[in-house]
C-alpha positions in Angstrom: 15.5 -4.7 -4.6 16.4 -8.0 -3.4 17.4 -10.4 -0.5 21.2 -10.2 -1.6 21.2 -6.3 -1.8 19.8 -6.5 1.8 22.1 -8.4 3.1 25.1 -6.4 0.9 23.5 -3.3 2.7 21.3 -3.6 5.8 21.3 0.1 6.0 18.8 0.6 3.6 16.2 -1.6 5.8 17.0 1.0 8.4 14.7 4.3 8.9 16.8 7.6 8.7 20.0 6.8 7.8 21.7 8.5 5.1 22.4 6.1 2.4 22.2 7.9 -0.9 25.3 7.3 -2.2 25.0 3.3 -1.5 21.7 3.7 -3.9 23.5 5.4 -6.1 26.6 3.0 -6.5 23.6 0.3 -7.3 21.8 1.7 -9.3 24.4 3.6 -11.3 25.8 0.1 -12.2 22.5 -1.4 -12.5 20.8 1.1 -15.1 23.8 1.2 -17.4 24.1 -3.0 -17.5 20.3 -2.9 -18.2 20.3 -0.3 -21.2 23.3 -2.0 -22.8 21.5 -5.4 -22.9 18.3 -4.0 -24.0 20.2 -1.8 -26.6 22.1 -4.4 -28.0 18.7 -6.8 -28.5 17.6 -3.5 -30.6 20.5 -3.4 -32.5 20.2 -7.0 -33.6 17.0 -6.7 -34.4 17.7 -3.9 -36.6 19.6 -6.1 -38.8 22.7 -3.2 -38.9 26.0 -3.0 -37.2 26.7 -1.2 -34.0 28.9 1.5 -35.8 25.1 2.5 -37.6 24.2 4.2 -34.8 25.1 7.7 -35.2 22.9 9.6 -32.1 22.4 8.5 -28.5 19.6 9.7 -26.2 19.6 7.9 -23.1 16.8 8.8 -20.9 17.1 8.2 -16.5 15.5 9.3 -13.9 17.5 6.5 -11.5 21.0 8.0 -11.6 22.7 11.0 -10.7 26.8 11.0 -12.0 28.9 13.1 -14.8 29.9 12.4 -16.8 25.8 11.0 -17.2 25.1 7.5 -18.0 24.8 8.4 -21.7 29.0 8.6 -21.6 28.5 4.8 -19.8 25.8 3.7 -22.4 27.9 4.4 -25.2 31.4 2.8 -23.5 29.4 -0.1 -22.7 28.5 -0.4 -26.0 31.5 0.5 -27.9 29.9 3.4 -29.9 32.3 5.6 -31.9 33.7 8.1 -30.1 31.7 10.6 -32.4 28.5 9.4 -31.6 26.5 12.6 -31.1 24.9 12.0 -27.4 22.0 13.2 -25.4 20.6 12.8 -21.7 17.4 13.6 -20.4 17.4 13.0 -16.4 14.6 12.9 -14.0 11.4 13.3 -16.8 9.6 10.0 -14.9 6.7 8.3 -16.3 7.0 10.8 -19.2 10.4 10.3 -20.4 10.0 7.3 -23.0 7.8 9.8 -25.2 9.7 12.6 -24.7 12.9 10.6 -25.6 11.1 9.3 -29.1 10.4 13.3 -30.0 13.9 14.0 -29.4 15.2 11.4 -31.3 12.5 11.5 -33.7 13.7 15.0 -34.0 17.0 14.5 -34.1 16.1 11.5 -37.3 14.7 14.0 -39.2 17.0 16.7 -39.0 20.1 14.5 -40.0 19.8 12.6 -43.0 21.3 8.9 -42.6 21.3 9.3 -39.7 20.4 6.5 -36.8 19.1 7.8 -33.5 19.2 4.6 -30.6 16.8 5.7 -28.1 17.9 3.8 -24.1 16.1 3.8 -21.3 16.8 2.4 -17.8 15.2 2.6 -14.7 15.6 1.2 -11.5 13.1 1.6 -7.9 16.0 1.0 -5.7 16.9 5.2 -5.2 13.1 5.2 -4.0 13.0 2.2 -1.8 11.8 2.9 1.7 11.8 0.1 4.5 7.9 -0.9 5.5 6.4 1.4 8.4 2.9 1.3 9.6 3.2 5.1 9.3 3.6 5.4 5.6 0.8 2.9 4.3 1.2 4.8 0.8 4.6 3.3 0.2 3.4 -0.7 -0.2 1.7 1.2 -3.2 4.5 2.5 -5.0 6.2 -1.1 -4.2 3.3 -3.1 -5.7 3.6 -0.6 -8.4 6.6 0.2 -9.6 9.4 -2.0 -11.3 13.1 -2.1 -13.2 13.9 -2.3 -16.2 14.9 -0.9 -19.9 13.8 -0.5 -23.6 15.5 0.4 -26.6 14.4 1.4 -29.8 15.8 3.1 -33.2 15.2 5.7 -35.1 15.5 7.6 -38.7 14.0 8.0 -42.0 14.2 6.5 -45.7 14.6 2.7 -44.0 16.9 0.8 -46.1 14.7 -2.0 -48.2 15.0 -5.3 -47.4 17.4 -4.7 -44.0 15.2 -2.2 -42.2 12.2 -3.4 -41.4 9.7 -0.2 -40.0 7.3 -0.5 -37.0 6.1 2.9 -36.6 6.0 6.2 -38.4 6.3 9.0 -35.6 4.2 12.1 -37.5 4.1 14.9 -35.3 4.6 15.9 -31.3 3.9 18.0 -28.9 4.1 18.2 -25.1 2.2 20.4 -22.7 2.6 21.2 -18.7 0.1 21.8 -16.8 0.2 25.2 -14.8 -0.2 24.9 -10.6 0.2 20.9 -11.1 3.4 21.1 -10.5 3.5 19.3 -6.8 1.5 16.8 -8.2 4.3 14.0 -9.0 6.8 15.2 -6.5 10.1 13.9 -6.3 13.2 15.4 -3.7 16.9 13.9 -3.4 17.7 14.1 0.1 20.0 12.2 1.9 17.9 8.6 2.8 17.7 8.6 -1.2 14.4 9.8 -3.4 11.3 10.9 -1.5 9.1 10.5 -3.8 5.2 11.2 -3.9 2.2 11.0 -6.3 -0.7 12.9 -5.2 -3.6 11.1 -5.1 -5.5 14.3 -7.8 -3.3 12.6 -10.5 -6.2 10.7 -12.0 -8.2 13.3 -12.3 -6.2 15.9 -13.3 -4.8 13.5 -16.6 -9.1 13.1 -17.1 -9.5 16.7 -16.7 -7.3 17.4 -19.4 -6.3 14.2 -21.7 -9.0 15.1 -24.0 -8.0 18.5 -25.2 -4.5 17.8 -25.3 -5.0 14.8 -27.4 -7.4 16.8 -30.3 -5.0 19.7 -29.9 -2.5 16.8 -31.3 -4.3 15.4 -33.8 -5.1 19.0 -35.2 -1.9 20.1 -35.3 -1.2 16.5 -36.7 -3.6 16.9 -39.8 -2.9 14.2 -42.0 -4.6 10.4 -40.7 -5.9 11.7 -36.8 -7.7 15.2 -38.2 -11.2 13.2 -38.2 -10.7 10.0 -36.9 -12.6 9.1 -34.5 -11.0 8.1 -31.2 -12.5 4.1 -31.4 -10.6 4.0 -35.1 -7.3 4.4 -33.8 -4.7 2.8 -31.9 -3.9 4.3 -28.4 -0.6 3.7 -26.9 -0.9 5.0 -23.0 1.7 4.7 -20.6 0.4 3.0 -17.6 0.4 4.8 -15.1 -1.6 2.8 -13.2 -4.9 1.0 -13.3 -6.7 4.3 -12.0 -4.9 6.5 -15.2 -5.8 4.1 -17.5 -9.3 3.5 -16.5 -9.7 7.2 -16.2 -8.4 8.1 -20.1 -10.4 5.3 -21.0 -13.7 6.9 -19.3 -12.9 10.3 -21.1 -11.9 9.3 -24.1 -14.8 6.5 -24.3 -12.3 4.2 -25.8 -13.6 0.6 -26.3 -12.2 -1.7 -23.2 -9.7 -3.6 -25.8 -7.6 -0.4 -27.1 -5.9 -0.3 -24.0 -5.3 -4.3 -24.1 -1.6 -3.4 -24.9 -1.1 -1.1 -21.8 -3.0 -3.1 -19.5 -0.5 -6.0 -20.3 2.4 -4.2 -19.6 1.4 -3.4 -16.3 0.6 -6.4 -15.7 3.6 -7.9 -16.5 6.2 -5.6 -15.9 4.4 -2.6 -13.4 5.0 1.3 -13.8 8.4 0.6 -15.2 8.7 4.6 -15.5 10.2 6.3 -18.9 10.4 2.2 -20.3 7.0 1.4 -20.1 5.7 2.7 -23.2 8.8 0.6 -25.1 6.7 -2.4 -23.5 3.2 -1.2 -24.7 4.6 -0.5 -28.3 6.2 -3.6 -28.5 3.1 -5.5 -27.2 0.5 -3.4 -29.8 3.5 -4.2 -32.4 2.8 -8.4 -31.7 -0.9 -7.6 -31.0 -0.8 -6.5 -35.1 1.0 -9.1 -36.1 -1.0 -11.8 -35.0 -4.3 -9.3 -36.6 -2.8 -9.8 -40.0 -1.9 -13.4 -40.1 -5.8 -13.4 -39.5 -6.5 -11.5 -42.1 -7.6 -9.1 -39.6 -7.5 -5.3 -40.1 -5.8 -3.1 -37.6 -6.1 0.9 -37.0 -3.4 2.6 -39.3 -3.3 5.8 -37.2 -2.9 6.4 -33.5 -1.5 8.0 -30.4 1.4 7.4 -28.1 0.5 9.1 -24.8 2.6 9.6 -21.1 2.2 11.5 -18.2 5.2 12.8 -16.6 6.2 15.4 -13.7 5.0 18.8 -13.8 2.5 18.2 -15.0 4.1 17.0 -18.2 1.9 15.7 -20.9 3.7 14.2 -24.1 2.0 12.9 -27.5 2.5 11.6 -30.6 1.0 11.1 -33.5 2.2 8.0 -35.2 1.1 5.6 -38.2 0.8 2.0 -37.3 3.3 0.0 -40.6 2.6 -3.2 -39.1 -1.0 -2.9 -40.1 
């Protein structure tokens, strides 16, 4: 949201009017641009040509068109017209993670293969004018930002091109039965109502511990019988209250959530692309650990918390340590 898009479309300051499709002409535009450029920094980063990628899963909860912006991701970027595609709409906070099982499924299932993982987001189908009678929505706007991340994935890196940051070992994801008003979200006319229920805190304390040694169980190899101080945890961030909430539970020293707390800091609840932002952040956080001489955990989790209520983990192994 800006001053310009105000002044482009003084409706949307007004209360009741029904200006859905204006969002959606915005934001439509707006998602794609922002997934190409981040997907494009990925790709040169990855040291390959664009015609390496061979899967696309493009993950949006801030667009509603078909063909889906996975058709306008891969025009934008000039993919082949045989890339094999996938879209996941409308998962929220919980759709980076659930967008790296996918592709991390998809990686391992097709040998050569190169999975390019998008994600894009943008506040403005959720954007409400202030009113005295809905105090709760200067939260969500304090909250809340833009934005994309990219990442790729696949197996058997190619020596000395590839260079790999993670190893994704297992997944699993989880809802949570009678939870499912909890993160709330309706298209209506005036755009996305969209509400968090103030239990949401609690509910991820009530069950983040169980679903996480459920994980590591299933795991085996590295998070069996770590202990949860030995290893690195990559939570989406929710917000300060989630965080400080897992981090009660889980009785997690205050620096192993350093690399979530930044990215909210920096960027707010940037929805599905936050957890790009805490990776990447943990990924320099190592870095700088081993030009120390520093050791950093080898094992870990990559946590969100999504609609439903939707929990998604990983179990991954740390390369840059």
């Amino acid at each position: 949201m800006s001053e310009e898009i105000l002044r482009n479309y003084p409706e949307l300051a007004a209360e009741g009017l029904p200006t859905v499709k204006q969002r959606l002409e915005i934001s439509n535009k707006a998602v794609t641009q922002m997934a190409v450029e981040a997907s494009l920094s990925c790709i040169k980063a990855l040291g390959r040509p664009l015609s390496a990628v061979t899967h696309l899963v493009y993950v949006s909860s801030s667009e509603a068109r078909f063909p889906g912006g996975d058709l306008h991701l891969a025009l934008g970027l000039g993919l082949s017209p045989d890339v094999r595609r996938i879209m996941l709409s409308f998962t929220g906070c919980s759709g980076g993670v659930a967008g790296l099982r996918v592709a991390k499924d998809l990686a391992e299932n097709n040998p050569g293969s190169r999975v390019l993982l998008a994600t894009s987001e943008t506040t403005i189908v959720g954007f409400r004018p202030p009113s005295a009678s809905r105090p709760y929505d200067l939260v969500g706007a304090a909250l809340f930002g833009d934005g994309a991340g990219a990442a790729i994935l696949g197996v058997d890196p190619i020596p000395g091109v590839e260079t790999a940051l993670f190893e994704l070992h297992s997944a699993a994801q989880q809802y949570l039965p009678g939870t499912e008003k909890t993160i709330d979200g309706r298209l209506t006319e005036e755009g996305i109502n969209f509400r968090l229920g103030r239990e949401l805190p609690q509910v991820i304390e009530d069950h983040v511990e169980a679903f996480c040694k459920k994980l590591m169980r299933e795991g085996r190899e590295g998070g069996e019988d770590a202990e949860n101080n030995e290893m690195f945890w990559a939570v989406h961030p929710g917000g300060p209250a989630i965080l400080s909430k897992v981090e009660s539970r889980l009785e997690l020293w205050p620096d192993k959530l350093n690399a979530s707390r930044k990215a909210l800091r920096d960027y707010g609840n940037a929805s599905s692309n936050t957890i790009v932002y805490v990776l990447n952040y943990m990924v320099e956080e190592s870095r700088k650990r081993r030009e120390k001489g520093e050791k950093d955990c080898e094992w870990g989790l990559i946590l969100a918390f999504g609609p439903g209520v939707t929990f998604e983990g990983i179990l991954a192994r740390n390369l840059v340590a």
